[in-house]
ZAMARGU-4260 file (C-alpha; in steps of 0.2 Angstrom, whole numbers, plus 5000, padded with zeros to 4 digits):
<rodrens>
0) 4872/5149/5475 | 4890/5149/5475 | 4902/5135/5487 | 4887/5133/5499 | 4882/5149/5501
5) 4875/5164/5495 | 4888/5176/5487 | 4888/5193/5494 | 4899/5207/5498 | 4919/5203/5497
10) 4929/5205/5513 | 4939/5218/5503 | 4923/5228/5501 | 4916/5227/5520 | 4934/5234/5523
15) 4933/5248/5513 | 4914/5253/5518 | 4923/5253/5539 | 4934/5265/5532 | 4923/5276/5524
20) 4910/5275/5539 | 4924/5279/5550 | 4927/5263/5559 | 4936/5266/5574 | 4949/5251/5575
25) 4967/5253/5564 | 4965/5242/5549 | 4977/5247/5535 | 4970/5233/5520 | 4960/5215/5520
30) 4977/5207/5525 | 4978/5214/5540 | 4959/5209/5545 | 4960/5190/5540 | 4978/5190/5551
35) 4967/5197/5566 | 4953/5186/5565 | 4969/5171/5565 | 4963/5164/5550 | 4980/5156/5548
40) 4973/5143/5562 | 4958/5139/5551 | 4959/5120/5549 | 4953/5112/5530 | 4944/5098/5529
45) 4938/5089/5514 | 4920/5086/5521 | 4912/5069/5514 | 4897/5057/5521 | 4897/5040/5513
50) 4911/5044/5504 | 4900/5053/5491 | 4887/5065/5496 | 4901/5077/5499 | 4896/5094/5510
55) 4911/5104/5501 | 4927/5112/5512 | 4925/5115/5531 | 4935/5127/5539 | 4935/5131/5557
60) 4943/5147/5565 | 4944/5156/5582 | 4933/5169/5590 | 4944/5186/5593 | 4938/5204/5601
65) 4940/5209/5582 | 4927/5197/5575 | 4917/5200/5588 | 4918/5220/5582 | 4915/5214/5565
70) 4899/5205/5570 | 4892/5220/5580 | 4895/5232/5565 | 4892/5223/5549 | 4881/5209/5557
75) 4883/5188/5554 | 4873/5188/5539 | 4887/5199/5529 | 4903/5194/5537 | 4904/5176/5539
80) 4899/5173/5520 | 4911/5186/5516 | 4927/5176/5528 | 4921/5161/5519 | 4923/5167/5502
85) 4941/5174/5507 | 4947/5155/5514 | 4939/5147/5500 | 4928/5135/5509 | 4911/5131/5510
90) 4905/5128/5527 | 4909/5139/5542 | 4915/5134/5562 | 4919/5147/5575 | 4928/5137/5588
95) 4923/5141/5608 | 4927/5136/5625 | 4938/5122/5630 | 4927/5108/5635 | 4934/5103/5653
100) 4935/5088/5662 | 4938/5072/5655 | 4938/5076/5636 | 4946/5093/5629 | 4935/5099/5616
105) 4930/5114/5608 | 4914/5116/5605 | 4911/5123/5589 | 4895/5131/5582 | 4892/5130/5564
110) 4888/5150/5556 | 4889/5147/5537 | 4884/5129/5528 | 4870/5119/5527 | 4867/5100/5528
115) 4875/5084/5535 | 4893/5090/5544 | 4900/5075/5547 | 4918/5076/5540 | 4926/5060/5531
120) 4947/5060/5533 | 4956/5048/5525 | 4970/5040/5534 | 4987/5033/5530 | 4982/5016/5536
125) 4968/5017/5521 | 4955/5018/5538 | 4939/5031/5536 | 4938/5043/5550 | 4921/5051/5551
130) 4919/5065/5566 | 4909/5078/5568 | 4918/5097/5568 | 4905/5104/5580 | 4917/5096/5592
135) 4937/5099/5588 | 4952/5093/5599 | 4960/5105/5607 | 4977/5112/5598 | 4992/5101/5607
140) 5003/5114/5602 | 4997/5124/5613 | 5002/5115/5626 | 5023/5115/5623 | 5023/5137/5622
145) 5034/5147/5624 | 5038/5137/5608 | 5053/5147/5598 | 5063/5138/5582 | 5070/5153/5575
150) 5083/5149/5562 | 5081/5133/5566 | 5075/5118/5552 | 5060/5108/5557 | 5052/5092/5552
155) 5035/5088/5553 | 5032/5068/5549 | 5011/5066/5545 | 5007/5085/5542 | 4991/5083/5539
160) 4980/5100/5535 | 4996/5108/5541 | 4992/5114/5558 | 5008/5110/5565 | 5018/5118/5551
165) 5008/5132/5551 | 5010/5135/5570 | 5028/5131/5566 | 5031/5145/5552 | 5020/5158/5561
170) 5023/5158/5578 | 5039/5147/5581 | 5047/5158/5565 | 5055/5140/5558 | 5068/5148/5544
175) 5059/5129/5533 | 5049/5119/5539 | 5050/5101/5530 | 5032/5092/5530 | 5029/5076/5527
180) 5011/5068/5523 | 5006/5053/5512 | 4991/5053/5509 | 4988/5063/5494 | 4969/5071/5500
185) 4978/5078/5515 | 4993/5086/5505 | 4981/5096/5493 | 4972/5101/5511 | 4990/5106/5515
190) 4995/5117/5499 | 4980/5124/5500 | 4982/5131/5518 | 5002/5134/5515 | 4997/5147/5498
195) 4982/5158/5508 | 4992/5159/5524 | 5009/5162/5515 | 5008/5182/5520 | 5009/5178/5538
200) 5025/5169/5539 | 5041/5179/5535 | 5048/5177/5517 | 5062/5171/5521 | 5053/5154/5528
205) 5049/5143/5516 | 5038/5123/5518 | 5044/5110/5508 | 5030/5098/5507 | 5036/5080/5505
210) 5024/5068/5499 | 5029/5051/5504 | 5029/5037/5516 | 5038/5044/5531 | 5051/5028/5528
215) 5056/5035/5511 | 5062/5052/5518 | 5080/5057/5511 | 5085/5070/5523 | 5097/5066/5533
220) 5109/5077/5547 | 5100/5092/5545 | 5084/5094/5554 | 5084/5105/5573 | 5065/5101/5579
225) 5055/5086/5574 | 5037/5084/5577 | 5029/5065/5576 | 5015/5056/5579 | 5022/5036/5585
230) 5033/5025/5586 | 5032/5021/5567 | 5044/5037/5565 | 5056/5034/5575 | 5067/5029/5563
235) 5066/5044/5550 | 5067/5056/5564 | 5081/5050/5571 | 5088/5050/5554 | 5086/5068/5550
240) 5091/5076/5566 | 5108/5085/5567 | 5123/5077/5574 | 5126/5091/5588 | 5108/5085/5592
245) 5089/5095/5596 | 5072/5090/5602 | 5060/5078/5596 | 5041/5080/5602 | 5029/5064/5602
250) 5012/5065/5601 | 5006/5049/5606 | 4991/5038/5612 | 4996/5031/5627 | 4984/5014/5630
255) 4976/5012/5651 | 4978/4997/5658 | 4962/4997/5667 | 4947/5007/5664 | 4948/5019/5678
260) 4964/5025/5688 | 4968/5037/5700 | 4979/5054/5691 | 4995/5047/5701 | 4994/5028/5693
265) 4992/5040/5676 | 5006/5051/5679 | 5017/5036/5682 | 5012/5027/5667 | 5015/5042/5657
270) 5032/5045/5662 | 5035/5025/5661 | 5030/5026/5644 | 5041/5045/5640 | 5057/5035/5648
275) 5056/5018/5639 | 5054/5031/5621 | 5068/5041/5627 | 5080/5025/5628 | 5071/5017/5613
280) 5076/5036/5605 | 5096/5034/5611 | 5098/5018/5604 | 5090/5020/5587 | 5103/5038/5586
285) 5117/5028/5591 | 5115/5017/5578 | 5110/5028/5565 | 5125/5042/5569 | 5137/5030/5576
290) 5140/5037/5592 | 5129/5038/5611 | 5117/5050/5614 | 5108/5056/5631 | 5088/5058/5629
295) 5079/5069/5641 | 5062/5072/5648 | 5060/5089/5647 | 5040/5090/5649 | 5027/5076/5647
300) 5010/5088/5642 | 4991/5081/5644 | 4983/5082/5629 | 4965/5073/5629 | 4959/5056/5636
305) 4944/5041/5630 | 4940/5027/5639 | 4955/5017/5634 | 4968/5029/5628 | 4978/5044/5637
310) 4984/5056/5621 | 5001/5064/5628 | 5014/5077/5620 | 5030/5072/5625 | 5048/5083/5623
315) 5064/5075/5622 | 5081/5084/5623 | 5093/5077/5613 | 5112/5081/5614 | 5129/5069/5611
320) 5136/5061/5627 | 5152/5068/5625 | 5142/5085/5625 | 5133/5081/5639 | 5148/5073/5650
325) 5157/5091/5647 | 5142/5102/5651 | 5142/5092/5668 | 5161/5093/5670 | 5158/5111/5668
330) 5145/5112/5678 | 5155/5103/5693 | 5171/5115/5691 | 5161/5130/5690 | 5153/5123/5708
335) 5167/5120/5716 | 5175/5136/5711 | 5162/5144/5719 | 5165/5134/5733 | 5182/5138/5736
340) 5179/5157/5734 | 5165/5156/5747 | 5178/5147/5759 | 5190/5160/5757 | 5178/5173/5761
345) 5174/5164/5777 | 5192/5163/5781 | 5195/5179/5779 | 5182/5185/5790 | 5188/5173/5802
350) 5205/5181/5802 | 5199/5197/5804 | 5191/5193/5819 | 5205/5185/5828 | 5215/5201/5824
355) 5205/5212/5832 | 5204/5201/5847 | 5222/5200/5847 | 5222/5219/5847 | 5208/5221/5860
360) 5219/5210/5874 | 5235/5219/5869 | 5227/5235/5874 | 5220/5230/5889 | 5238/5223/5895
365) 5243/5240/5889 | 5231/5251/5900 | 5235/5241/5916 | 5254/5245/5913 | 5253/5261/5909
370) 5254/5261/5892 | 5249/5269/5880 | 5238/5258/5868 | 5238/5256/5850
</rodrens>
């Protein structure tokens, strides 16, 4: 028995007996399977009950038409121990459908792995979360797409596994992504996740892990995007951000005031709440970068919702009020220039109207005289 489970063929084995067997679908090596079945999005998890009868590493990936193939031509019982072997874990989750209503949840069912699955996180506060992974929260990154920061620098405060920075470096094609998490079983999670997934992002890219308190951050002027998790980071966010400005995106627990309220006495709390962080936001950049800023509301997402709590994903545009004053100064010349071009056309038009009248009743003068008309 090896990490939880019996160790059979490698994935680089079951590739090469598809090829000889004539598998139909194009699949050039053993990278090019593990980026189809997204195992870049597999989540780590350090997976501990009681903080000592420890069930090993989870991981917890997606269901694609290509693992679906792979299951109807090799079977479960060869391919999920070899994808376990490959990411290095020792317990296995195939996320599914989006739980609807109330809760968004995947529900996830559990294909490699044995014993108790309850999954111990430690938080920067020094709490002990304990959840199980048959049930994951749906990805709030999903919410913001079409999500592009190419070229651009991006700060993620609380990394965590590295989900975000993942997303960040794969998809949103980050030229570096800086991630910032304290707590020191996290960033190993991190590492880990940033070295088997380091094919996927362009070479170029690079994550710079920092592992500190959020407060001891150094960077300073030179971040585009920055993700966070509360109000705690305002302050190093703020910090790092450029001087011609970016966007910030919150996610945030937002607390009910009463157990149960209708979706419009929600929507107006949320956007309560996005406003009085938008103006919270210009003050602490003005302070920091000694000149005003505007903050906008460009979206305010729906993440998940408990009794008590609404969790939201919030995007803030972020640009110096001189900037903004002559973008809107633009804006109102390029109006009334067009304006004025659409009253000339009219006058025009009006002109050549009178004209031919004018010429009509002249020709009519000259008929009844005997004239010959123009």
């Amino acid at each position: 028995v090896t990490r939880g489970h019996e160790r059979g063929e490698s994935l680089e084995c079951l590739i090469d007996s598809l090829h000889e067997t004539g598998w139909p679908f194009e699949v050039l090596n053993v990278t090019g399977v593990i980026k189809e079945l997204e195992l870049p999005r597999a989540e780590r998890y350090d997976s501990a009950v009681g903080g000592n009868r420890g069930t090993g590493t989870v991981a917890i990936i997606h269901r694609t038409p290509t693992l679906g193939t792979l299951e109807r031509v090799l079977g479960k019982e060869r391919i999920y121990p070899a994808i376990v072997d490959a990411l290095g874990c020792e317990q296995l989750y195939i996320a599914g459908e989006i739980q609807r209503g109330f809760n968004r949840f995947h529900h996830c069912e559990r294909v490699v792995g044995s014993g108790l699955s309850r999954v111990s996180l430690s938080q920067p506060s020094g709490i002990e979360l304990v959840w199980d992974p048959s049930e994951v929260r749906v990805r709030p990154f999903n919410l913001s797409r079409p999500f592009n920061c190419s070229r651009q620098s991006v700060l993620n405060l609380y990394a965590g596994a590295g989900l975000i920075a993942l997303e960040m470096l794969c998809n949103g094609k980050a030229s570096v992504v800086h991630a910032c998490e304290p707590n020191g079983n996290a960033s190993l999670n991190l590492k880990a996740n940033l070295k088997n997934n380091a094919f996927l992002y362009e070479p170029r890219s690079k994550c710079v892990i920092h592992e500190t308190d959020p407060s001891f951050l150094t960077l300073e002027n030179c971040i585009d995007v920055v993700y966070i998790g509360g109000s705690e980071s305002y302050g190093p966010a703020c910090r790092a951000l450029k001087y011609k400005g970016g966007k910030i995106y919150i996610e945030a627990d937002i607390e009910r005031e009463a157990a149960f309220f209708s979706p419009m006495q929600d929507r107006k709390i949320h956007v309560q709440w996005a406003m009085a962080s938008a103006y919270e936001l210009s003050q602490i950049l003005t302070n920091h970068k000694r000149r005003p800023y505007n903050v906008t509301v460009k979206s305010i997402q729906h993440v998940d919702s408990s009794l008590s709590h609404d969790r939201l994903l919030v995007m803030f545009d972020i640009l110096p009020a001189s900037t903004r004053s002559r973008d809107m100064l633009r804006a109102v010349l390029a109006t009334f220039s067009s304006w004025i071009a659409k009253i000339g056309v009219v006058l025009a038009v009006i002109s050549y109207i009178q004209e031919n009248k004018k010429i009509r009743e002249e020709n009519v003068f000259r008929k009844m005289h005997g004239v010959r008309p123009r």
